[in-house]
LOLUMFI-178702 format. One record per residue (C-alpha): residue number from 1; residue in one letter; x, y, z. Coordinates in Angstrom, 3 decimals, m for minus. Layout:
// residues N
 nuti nukol        u        v        w
  NUM     a        X        Y        Z
...
This chain:
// residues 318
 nuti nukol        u        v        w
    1     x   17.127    1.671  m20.116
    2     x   13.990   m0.126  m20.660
    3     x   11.087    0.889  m18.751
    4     x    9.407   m1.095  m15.891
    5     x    6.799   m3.035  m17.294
    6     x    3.366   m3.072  m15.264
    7     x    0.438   m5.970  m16.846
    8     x   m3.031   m5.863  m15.177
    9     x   m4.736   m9.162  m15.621
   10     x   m7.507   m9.128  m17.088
   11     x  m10.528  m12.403  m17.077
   12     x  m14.467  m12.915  m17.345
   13     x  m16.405  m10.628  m14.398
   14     x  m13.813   m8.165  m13.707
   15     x  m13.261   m6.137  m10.928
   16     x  m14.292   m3.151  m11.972
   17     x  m13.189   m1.049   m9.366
   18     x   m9.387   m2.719   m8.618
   19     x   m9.206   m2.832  m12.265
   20     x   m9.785    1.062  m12.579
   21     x   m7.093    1.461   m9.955
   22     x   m4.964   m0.239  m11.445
   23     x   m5.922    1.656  m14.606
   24     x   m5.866    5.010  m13.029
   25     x   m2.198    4.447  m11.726
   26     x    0.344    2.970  m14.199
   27     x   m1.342    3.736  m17.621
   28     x   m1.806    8.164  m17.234
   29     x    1.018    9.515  m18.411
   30     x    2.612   11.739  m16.141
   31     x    5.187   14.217  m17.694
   32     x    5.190   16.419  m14.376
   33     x    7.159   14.057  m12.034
   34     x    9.879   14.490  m15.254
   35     x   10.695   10.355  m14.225
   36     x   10.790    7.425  m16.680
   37     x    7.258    6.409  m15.641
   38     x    5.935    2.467  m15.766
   39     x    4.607    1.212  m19.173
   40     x    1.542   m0.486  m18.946
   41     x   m0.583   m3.149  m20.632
   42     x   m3.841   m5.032  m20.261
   43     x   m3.550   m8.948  m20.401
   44     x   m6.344  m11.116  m21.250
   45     x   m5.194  m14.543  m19.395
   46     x   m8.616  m16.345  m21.023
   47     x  m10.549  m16.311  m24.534
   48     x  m13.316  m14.718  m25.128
   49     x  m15.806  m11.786  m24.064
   50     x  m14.464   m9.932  m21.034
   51     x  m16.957   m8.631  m18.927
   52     x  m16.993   m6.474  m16.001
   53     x  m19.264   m5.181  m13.226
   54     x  m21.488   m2.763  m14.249
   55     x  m22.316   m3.653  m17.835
   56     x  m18.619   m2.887  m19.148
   57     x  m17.211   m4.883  m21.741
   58     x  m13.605   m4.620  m21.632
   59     x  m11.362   m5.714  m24.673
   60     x   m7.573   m6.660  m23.310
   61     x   m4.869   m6.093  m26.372
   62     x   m2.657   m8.531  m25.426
   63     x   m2.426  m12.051  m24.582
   64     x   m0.683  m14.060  m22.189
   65     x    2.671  m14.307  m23.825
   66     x    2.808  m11.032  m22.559
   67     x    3.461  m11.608  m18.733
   68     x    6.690  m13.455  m20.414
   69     x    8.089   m9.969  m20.256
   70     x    6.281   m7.961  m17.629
   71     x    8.532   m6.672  m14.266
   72     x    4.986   m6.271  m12.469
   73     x    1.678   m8.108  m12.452
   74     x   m1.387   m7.026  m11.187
   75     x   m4.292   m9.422  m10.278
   76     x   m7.225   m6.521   m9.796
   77     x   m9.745   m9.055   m7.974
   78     x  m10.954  m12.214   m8.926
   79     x  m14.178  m13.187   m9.987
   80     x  m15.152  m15.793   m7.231
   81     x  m13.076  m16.379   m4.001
   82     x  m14.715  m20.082   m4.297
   83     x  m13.996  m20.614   m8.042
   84     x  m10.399  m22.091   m8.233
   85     x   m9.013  m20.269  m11.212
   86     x   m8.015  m22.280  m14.685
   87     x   m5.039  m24.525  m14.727
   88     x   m3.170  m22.274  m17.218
   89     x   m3.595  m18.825  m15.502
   90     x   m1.978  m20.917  m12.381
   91     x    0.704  m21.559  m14.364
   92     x    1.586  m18.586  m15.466
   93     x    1.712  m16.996  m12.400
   94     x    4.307  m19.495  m11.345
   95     x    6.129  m19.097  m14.346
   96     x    6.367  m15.540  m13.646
   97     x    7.494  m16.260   m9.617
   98     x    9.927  m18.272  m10.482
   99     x   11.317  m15.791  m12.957
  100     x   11.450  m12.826  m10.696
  101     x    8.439  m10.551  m11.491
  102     x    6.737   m8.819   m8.792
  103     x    3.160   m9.843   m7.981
  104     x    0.832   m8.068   m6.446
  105     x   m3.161   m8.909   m5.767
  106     x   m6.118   m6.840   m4.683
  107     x   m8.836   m8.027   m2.328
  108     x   m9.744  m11.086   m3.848
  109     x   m7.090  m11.453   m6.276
  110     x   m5.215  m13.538   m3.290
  111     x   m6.840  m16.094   m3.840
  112     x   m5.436  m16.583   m7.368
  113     x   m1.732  m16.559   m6.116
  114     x   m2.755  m18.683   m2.997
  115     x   m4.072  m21.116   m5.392
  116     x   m0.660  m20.809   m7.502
  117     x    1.315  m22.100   m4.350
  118     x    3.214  m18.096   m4.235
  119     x    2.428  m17.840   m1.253
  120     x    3.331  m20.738    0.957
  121     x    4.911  m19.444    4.012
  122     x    4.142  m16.236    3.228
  123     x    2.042  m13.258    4.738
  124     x   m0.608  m11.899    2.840
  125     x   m4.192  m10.042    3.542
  126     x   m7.390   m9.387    1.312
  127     x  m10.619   m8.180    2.685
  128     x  m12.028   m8.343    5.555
  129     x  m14.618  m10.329    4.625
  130     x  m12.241  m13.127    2.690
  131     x   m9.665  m13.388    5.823
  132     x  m11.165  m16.092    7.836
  133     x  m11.688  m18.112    4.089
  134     x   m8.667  m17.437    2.886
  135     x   m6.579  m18.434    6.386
  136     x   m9.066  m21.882    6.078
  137     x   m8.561  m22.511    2.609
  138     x   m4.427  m22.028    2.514
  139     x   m3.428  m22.444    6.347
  140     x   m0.410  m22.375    5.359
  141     x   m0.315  m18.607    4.355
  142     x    0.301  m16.340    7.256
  143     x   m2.746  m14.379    6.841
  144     x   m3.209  m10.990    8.260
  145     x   m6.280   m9.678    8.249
  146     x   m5.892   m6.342    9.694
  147     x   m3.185   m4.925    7.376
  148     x   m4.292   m2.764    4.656
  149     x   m1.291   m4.255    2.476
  150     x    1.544   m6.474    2.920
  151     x    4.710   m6.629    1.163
  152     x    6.487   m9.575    1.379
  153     x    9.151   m8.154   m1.807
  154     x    8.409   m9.917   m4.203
  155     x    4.833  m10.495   m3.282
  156     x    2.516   m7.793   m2.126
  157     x   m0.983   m8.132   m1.013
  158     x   m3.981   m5.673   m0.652
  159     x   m6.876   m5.883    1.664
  160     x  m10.101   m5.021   m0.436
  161     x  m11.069   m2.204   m2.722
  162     x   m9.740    1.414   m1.763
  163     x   m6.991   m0.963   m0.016
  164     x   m5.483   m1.369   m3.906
  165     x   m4.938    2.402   m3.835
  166     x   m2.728    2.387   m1.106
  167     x   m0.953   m0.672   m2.154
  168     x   m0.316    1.275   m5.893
  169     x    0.776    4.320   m4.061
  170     x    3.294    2.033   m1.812
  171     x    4.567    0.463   m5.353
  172     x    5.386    3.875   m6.585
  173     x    6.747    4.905   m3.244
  174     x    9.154    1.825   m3.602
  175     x   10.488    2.685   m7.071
  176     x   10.407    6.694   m7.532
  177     x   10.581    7.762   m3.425
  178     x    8.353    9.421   m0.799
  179     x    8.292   12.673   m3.514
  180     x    6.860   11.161   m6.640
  181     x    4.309    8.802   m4.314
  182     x    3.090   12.154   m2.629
  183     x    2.539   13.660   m6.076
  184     x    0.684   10.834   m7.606
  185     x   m1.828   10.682   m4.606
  186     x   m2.211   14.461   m5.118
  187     x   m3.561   13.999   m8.375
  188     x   m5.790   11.565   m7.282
  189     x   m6.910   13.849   m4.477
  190     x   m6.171   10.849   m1.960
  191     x   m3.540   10.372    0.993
  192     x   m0.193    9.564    0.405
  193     x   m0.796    7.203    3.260
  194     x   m2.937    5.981    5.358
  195     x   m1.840    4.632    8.767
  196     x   m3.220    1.412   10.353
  197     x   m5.493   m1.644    9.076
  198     x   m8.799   m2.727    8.242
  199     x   m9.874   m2.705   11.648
  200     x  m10.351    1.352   11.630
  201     x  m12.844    0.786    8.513
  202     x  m15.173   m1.735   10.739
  203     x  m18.951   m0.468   12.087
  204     x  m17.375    1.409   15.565
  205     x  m19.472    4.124   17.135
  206     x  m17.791    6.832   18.101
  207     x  m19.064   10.329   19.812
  208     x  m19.120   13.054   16.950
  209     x  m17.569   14.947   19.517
  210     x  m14.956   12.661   20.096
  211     x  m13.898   12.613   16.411
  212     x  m13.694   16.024   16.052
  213     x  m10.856   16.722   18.889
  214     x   m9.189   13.616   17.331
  215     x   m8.917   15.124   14.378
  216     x   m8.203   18.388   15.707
  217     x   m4.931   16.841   17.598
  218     x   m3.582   14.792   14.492
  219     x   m3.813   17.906   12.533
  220     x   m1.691   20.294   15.095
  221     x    0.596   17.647   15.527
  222     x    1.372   16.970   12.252
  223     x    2.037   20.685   12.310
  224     x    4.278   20.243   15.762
  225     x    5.851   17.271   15.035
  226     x    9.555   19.118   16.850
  227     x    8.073   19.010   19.907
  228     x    8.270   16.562   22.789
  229     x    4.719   14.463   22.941
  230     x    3.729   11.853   25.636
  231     x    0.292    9.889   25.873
  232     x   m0.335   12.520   28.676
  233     x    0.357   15.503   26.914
  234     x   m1.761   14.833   23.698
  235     x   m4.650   13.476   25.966
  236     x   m4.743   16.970   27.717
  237     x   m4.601   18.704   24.733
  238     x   m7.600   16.930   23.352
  239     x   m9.474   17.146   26.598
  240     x   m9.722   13.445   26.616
  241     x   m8.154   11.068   29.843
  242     x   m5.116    8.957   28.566
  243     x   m7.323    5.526   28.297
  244     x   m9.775    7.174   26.342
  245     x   m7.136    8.642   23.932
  246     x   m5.233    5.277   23.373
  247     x   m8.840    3.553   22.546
  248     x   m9.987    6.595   20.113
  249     x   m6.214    6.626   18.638
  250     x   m6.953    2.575   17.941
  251     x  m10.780    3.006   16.521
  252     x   m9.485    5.747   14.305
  253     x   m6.292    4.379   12.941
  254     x   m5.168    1.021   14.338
  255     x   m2.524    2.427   16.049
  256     x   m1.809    4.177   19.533
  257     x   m0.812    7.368   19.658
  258     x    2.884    7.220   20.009
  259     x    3.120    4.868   17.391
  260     x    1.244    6.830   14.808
  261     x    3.327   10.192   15.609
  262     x    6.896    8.074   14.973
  263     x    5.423    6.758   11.744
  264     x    4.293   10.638   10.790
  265     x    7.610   11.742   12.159
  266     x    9.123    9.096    9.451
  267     x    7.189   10.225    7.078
  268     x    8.903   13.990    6.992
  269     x   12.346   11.954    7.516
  270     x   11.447   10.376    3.647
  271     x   10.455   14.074    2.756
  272     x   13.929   15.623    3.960
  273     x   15.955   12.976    3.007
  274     x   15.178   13.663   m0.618
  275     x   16.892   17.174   m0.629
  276     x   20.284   15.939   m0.254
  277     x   21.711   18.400    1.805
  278     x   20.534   18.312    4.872
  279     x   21.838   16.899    7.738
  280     x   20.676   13.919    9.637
  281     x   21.028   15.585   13.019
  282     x   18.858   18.512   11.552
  283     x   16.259   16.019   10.336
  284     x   16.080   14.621   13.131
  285     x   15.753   17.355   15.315
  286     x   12.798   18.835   12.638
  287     x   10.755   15.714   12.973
  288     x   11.125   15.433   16.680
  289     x   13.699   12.664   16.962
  290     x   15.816   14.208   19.306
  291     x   18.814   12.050   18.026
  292     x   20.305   10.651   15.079
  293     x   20.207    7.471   16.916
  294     x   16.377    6.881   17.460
  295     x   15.956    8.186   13.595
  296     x   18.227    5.711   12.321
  297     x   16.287    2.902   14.976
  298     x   12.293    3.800   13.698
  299     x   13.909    4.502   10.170
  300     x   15.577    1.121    9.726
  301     x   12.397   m0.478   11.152
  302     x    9.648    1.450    9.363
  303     x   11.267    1.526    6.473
  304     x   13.527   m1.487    6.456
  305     x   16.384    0.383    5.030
  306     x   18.698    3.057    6.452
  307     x   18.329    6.660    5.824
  308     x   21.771    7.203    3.753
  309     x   20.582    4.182    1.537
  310     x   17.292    5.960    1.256
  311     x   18.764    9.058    0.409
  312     x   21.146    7.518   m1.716
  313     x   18.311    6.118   m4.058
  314     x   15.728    8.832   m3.902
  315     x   17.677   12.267   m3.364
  316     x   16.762   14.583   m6.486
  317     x   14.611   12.075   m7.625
  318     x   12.436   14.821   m9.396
């Protein structure tokens, strides 16, 4: 079978950062997961000198013809959120929409599908600091600027920088399983996943004492996931009054409480549904469920699948 073909684009004042990403995740080789990993190729979609933040000089192998063929293209960035890119890169990228490819920008990097028309109707995100431009510029994109990512399936967006990490990981997630993504991000010494949205990464204060029984409760339960947990229960645990546990929950992740532990409950669902004999009622009892019946309801709308189609597709994946 041929492999899944992954192009990064590359242009004049690149992103050095998304670009590494991008870089870092589909060109290793990685012989461990023992999986027919991505191919992966640089694109230069203009002539002439590439250069990149920090001094780098980068020289792209192939040209444009290239995204003719690629399953997956990368836009690490873009150069100027106020520079409307050239006519032919435009094209391209609706060439390759129309086609079927997947598409898939970092923080500024919206802006070049926004300007390609991709995204009309659409929800998307960059960073923070783009959102209110971009939702100006292209009010007819659904912008969200809280999410770290969206994915829209054919079309997925990442807020800024680190964000394009977590939008990678999700791409590998999507196409080798919960296993191989949890790998990956071991090697890069990074979470598999981080919960919630920009909004956790803004200028809060927060009591150093506060953050430390935080942390302190999402590490035992993560470790007690089985057991019954209400608002009530994990306030008294960390010594903190319900109201001030739902606001420290949002600071900290951009979720409440209860909605963090269901998607860390899913989380070990993915995990167990990958060794293919287990039963459901057993999963579901391991990660706290209680039933098959609210697994199957936070599964189907976490994950928007069901959890015999997951297992179905990533069961002995590795």
């Amino acid at each position: 079978m041929k492999k899944h073909l992954v192009v990064a684009l590359a242009y004049d004042r690149l992103c050095t950062f998304e670009f590494g990403c991008t870089v870092e995740l589909f060109a290793l080789e990685r012989p461990e997961l023992e999986v027919d990993w991505y191919d992966f190729a640089v694109c230069a979609v203009e002539p002439g000198t590439i250069r990149a933040a920090g001094g780098i000089t980068v020289q792209a192998p192939y040209a444009p013809e290239l995204l003719e063929r690629a399953d997956t293209i990368v836009i690490p960035g873009w150069r100027d959120a106020d520079e409307l890119p050239p006519p032919a890169v435009l094209d391209m990228i609706r060439a390759a929409h129309r086609r079927g490819a997947r598409l898939c920008s970092i923080c500024s990097g919206v802006f070049v599908l926004a300007a390609a028309g991709v995204l009309d109707g659409q929800r998307a995100t960059t960073h923070w600091r783009y959102a209110d431009r971009l939702a100006q510029r292209y009010p007819q994109i659904q912008v969200q600027p809280d999410a770290l990512y969206v994915d829209n399936g054919q079309i997925i967006t990442a807020a800024g920088s680190a964000a394009g990490l977590d939008m990678l990981l999700h791409l590998v997630r999507r196409d080798y399983g919960a296993k191989v993504g949890n790998l990956v991000a071991q090697r890069l010494v990074v979470a598999p996943h981080r919960e919630g949205g920009q909004a956790q990464f803004l200028p809060r204060p927060m009591a150093q004492g506060e953050q430390g029984r935080l942390s302190r409760l999402m590490d035992w339960l993560r470790s007690h996931p089985e057991q019954p947990h209400t608002v009530h229960s994990m306030a008294e645990r960390a010594a903190m009054s319900p109201r001030t546990l739902q606001r420290q929950f949002q600071q900290a992740t951009g979720l409440g409480p209860v909605e963090w532990l269901i998607r860390e409950r899913i989380a070990i669902v993915k995990d167990m549904l990958e060794i293919a004999d287990v039963p459901l009622a057993q999963i579901a009892e391991r990660a706290g469920f209680g039933s098959e019946e609210s697994l199957r309801h936070h599964f189907r709308r976490l994950a928007a699948t069901t959890p015999g189609a997951y297992r179905r597709r990533f069961a002995h994946a590795i």
